[in-house]
C-alpha positions in Angstrom: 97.6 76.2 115.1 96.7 78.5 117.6 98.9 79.8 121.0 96.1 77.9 122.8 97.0 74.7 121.2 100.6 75.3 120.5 100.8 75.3 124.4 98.7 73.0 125.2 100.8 70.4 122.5 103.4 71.9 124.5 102.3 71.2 127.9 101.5 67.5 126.6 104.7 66.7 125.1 106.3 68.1 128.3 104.7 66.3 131.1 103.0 63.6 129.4 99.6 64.6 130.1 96.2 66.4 128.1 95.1 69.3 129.9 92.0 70.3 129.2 90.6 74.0 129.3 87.0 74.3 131.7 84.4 76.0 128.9 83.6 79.2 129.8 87.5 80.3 130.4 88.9 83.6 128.6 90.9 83.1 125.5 93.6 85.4 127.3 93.3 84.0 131.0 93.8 80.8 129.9 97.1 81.6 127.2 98.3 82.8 130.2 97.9 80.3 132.4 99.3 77.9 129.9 102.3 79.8 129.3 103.1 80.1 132.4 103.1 76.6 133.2 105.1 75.8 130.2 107.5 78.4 131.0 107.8 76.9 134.7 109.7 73.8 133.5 111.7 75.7 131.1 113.1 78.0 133.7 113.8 75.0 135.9 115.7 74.1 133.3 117.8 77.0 132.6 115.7 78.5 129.8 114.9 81.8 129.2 110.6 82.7 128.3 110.0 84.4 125.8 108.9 88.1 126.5 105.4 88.7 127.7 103.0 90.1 125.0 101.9 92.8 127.9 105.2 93.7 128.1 106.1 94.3 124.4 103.3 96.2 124.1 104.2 98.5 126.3 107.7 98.3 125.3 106.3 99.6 121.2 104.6 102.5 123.1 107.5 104.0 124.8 105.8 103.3 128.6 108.4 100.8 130.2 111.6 102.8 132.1 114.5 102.2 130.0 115.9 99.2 132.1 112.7 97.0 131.9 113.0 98.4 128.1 116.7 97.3 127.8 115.1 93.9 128.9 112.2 93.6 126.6 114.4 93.9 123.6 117.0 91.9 124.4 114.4 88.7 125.2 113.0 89.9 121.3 116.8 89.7 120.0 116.8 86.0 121.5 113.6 85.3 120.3 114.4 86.5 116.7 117.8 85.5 116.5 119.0 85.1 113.1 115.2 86.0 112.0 113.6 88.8 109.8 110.9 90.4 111.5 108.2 92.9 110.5 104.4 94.4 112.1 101.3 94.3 110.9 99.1 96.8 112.2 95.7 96.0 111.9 91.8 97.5 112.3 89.2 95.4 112.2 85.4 96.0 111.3 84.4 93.5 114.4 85.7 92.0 117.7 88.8 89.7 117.6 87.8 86.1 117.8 89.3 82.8 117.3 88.8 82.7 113.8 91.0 86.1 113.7 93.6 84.9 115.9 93.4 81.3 114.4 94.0 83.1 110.7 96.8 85.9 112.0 99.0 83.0 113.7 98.8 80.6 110.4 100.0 83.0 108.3 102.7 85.3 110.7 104.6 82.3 111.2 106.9 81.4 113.9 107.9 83.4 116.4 104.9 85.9 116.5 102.9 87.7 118.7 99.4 89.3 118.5 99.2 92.5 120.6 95.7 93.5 121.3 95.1 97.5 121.5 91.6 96.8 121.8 89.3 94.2 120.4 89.2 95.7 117.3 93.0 96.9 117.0 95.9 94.5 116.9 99.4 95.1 116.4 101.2 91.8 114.8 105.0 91.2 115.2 105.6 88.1 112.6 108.3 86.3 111.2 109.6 87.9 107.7 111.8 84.9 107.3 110.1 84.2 103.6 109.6 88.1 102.4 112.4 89.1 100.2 111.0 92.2 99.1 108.6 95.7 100.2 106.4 94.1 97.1 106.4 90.7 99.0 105.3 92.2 102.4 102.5 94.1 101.0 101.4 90.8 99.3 101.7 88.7 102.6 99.3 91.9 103.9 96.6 91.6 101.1 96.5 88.0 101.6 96.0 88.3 105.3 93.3 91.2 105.0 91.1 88.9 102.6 91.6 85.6 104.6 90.1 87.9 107.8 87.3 89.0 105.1 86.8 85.2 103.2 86.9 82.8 106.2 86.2 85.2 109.5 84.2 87.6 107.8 85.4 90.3 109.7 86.6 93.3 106.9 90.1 94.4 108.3 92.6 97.6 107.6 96.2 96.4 107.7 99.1 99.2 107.6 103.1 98.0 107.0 107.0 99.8 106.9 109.4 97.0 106.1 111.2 94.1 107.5 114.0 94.7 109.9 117.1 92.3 111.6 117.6 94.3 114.7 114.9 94.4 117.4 116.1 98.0 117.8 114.2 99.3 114.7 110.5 97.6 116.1 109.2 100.5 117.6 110.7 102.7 114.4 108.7 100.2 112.1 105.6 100.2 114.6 105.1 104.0 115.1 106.0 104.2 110.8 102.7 101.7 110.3 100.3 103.2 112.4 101.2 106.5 110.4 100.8 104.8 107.1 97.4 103.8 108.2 96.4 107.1 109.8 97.5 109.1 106.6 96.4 106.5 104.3 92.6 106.3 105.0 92.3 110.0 104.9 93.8 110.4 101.6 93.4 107.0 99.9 90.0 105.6 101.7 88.7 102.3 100.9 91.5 100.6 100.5 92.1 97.4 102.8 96.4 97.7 102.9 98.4 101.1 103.2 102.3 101.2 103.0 104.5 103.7 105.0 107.1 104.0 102.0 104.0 104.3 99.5 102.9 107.3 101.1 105.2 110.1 99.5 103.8 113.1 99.4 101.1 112.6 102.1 103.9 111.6 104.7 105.4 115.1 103.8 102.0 116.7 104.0 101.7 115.2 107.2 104.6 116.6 109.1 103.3 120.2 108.4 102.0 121.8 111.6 97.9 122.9 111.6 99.1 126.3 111.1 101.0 125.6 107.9 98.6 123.5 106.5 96.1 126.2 106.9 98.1 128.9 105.6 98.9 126.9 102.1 95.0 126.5 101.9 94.3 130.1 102.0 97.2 130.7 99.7 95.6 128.1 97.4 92.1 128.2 97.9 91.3 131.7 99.9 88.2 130.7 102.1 87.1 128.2 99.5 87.2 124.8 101.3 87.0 121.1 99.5 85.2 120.0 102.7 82.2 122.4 101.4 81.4 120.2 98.5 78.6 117.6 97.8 80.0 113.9 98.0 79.8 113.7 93.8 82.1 116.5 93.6 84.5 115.2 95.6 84.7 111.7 93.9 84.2 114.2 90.9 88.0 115.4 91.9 89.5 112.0 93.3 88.7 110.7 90.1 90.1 113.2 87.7 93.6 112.6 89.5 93.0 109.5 89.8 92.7 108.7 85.8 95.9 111.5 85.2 93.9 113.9 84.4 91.9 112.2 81.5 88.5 113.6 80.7 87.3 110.8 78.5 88.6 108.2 81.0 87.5 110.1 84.8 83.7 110.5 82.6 84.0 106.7 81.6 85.2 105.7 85.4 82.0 107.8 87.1 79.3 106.8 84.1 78.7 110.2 83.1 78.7 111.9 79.8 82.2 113.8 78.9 80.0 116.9 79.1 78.6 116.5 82.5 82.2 115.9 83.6 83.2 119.4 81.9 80.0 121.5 83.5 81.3 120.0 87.1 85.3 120.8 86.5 84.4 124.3 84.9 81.9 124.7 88.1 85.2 124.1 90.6 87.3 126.9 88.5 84.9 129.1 89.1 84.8 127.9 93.2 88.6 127.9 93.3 90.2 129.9 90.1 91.8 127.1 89.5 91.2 125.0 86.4 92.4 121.3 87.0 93.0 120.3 83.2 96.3 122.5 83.2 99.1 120.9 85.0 99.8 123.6 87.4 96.3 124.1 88.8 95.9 120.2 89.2 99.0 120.4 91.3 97.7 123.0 93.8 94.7 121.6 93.8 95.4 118.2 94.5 98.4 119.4 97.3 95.3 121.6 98.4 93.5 118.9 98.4 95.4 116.2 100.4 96.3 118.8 103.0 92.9 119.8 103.7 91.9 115.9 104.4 95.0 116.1 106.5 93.6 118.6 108.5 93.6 117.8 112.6 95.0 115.0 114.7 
């Protein structure tokens, strides 16, 4: 069910009557108007709303005062008393639609709230009332990511941290995802989910300030640069660390004969000086590597 039709069920059940949404009205105008006049009756009432999706937005990002602040998370401790909770960030390869939102509410659960960044980036804050583990949160992830791709057709990007049980860790878990999925495509690209904790030694990588970063690559590398090679040597490389280090099984992974894959990894020794069958020179070259895809904000 969608927050459209949750309040409109809502509305019905309330006051006893259908109301009806004029075509041609914005998704967001008219949640809005809905939720406000579900919320008027509950207030008459003595109930509290439930925090404005506006306002928790801004809240994540650090831009209310710390009173309004104070406020937002204590209307999210009400909300998700006694609850898990975790966020999904998430890119998406089109527009938001129905069909997105329609998808994202059926499988966050209740409470949840879609926070829109823009129309192709969302921020999710979902119930984590049935996720047990960090291996159960990535799965709830995958199966959201190709439900967008199967039945919206939209391709999406989704980044996690964990599940928390104090509204005071959200913005710790929110800022932690978009980082997963800011280090994650640069290092791991093509991949649809990215997890903060999986990140190791790219999160360390990270952290290193520009002049750092560049100082390990002209220790490593001197003016040799990764960024300088064709696209086949660079899934030439990816590869080989990919498959441990295995000749036979990086030549068998890229089609190519075990002696093509030799001419190309002797060709990078003599680029580099470093020769990435021995244990030592992978490791610099894959730190080297990582850091120079890294590289800039």
């Amino acid at each position: 069910m969608t927050e459209k039709e949750r309040l409109l069920a809502q509305i019905e059940e309330k006051y006893g009557i259908p109301i009806a949404i004029p075509d041609g009205v914005d998704e967001e105008a008219a949640v809005k108007a809905l939720t406000k006049m579900a919320g008027d009756e509950g207030e008459a009432a003595g109930s509290r709303p439930e925090p404005e999706d506006a306002k928790i937005l801004q809240y994540l990002e650090g831009k209310q005062p710390p009173e309004e602040a104070a406020r937002t998370e204590e209307a999210l401790e009400r909300e998700y008393a006694g609850i898990r909770a975790t966020i999904y960030r998430i890119r998406l390869a089109a527009p938001t639609n129905e069909d997105v939102r329609r998808i994202i509410f059926g499988l966050a659960g209740e409470p949840s709230h879609l926070l829109k960044k823009s129309e192709k980036e969302l921020i999710v804050i979902a119930s984590a009332a049935d996720i047990r583990t960090a291996e159960d949160l990535k799965e709830r992830a995958v199966e959201l990511a190709d439900t967008l791709a199967a039945d919206a057709m939209i391709g999406a990007v989704i980044s996690v941290d964990t599940s928390i049980n104090k509204m005071q860790e959200l913005r710790k878990i929110n800022a932690q995802a978009e980082l997963a999925v800011i280090i994650g495509t640069r290092i791991n690209p093509g991949e649809t989910v990215y997890v903060y904790n999986e990140l190791g030694t790219g999160k360390m990588l990270y952290r290193l300030t520009q002049e750092e970063k560049e100082e390990f690559l002209t220790d490593t590398l001197g003016s040799f640069r990764f960024a300088g090679l064709d696209q086949e040597m660079q899934m030439t490389i990816r590869t080989f660390f990919d498959a441990d280090l295995s000749v036979t099984e990086t030549a068998r992974r890229l089609y190519i004969h075990r002696n093509t894959l030799i001419y190309r990894i002797d060709k990078l020794y003599k680029l580099t000086g470093l020769d990435i069958r021995r244990f030592n020179d992978a490791v610099a070259a894959r730190l080297a590597f990582m850091v120079e895809l890294l590289m800039g904000d």
